[in-house]
C-alpha positions as semicolon CSV with decimal commas, in nm:
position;residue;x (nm);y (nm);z (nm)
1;X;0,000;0,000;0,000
2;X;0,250;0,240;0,068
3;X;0,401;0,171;-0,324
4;X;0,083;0,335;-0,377
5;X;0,109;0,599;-0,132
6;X;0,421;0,739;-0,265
7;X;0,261;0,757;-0,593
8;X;0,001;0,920;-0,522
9;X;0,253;1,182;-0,340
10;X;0,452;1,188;-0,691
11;X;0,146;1,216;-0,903
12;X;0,009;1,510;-0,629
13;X;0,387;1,668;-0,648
14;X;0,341;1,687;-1,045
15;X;-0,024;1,835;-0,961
16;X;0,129;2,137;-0,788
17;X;0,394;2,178;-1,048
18;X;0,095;2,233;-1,292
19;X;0,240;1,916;-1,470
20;X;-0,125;1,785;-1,541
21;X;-0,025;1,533;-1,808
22;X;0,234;1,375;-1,604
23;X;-0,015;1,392;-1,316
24;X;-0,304;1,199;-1,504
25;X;-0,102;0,942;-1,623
26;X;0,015;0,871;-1,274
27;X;-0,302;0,884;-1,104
28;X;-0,404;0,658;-1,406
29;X;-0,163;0,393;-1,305
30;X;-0,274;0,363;-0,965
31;X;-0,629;0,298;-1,066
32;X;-0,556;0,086;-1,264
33;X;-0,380;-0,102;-1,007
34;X;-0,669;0,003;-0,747
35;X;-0,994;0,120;-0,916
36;X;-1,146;0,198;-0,563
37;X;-0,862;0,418;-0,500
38;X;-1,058;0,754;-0,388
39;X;-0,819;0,994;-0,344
40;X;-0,629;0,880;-0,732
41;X;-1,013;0,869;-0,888
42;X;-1,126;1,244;-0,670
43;X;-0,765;1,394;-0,828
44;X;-0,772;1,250;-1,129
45;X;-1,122;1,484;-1,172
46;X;-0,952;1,805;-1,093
47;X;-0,652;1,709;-1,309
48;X;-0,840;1,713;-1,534
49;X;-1,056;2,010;-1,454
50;X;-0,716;2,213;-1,477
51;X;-0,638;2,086;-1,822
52;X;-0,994;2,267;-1,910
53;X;-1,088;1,909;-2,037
54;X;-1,422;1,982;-1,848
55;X;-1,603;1,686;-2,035
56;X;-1,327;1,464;-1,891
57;X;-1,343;1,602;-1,529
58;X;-1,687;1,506;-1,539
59;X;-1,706;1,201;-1,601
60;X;-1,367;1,129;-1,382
61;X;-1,610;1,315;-1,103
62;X;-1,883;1,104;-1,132
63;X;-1,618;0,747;-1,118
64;X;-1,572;0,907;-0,763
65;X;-1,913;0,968;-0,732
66;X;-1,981;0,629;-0,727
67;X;-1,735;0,552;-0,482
68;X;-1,855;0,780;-0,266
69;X;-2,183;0,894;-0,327
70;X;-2,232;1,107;0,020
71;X;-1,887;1,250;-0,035
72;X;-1,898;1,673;0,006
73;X;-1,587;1,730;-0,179
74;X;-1,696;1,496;-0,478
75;X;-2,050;1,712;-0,544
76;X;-1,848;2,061;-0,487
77;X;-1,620;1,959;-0,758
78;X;-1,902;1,826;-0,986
79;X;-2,040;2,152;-0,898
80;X;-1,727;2,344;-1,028
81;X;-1,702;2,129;-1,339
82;X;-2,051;2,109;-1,428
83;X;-2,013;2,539;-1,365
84;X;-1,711;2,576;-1,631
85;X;-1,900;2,320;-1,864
86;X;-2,194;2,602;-1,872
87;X;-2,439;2,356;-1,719
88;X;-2,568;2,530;-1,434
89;X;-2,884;2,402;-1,364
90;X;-2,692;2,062;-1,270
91;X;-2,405;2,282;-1,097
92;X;-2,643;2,382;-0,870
93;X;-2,777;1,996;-0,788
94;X;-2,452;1,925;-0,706
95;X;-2,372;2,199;-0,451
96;X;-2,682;2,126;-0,319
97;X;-2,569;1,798;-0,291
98;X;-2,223;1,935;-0,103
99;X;-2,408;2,124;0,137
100;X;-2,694;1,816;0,210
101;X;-2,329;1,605;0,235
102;X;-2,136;1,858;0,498
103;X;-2,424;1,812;0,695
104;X;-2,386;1,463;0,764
């Protein structure tokens, strides 16, 4: 586990370098090696988001979603994405979702 742990550190390292490629295809690896790896799947969203691939974040959001459906942080960045997309009737289900969630 802690193979996986350090690369999720490198993959988050690249992250704050704005190295999003090299970031993705890290965070990639390690789901592929652990689909039900939250934190890689939640990232790998707002890698993505960062790239402005806003399709991509998404549906990278919503893999997390399913993970963890009562999650805040995964409906406040659906919330962002959907936002930057220009969908913001469903932006606005999903924050409503973050604040039902941080109530919990």
């Amino acid at each position: 586990m802690s193979n996986l742990q350090d690369q999720f550190d490198d993959a988050m390292f690249d992250f704050s370098m704005n190295d999003y490629d090299s970031c993705i295809e890290k965070l990639a690896a390690i789901l592929a090696a652990a689909p039900d790896n939250f934190d890689a799947q939640l990232s790998l969203g707002m890698a993505y988001y960062r790239k402005e691939d806003y399709p991509r974040a998404i549906a990278e959001g919503h893999k997390a979603e399913r993970l963890k459906p009562n999650e805040q942080l995964v409906h406040t960045n659906l919330s962002l994405f959907y936002m930057k997309s220009g969908d913001k009737t469903t932006a606005e289900h999903h924050g409503l979702q973050a604040r039902i969630a941080s109530g919990k």
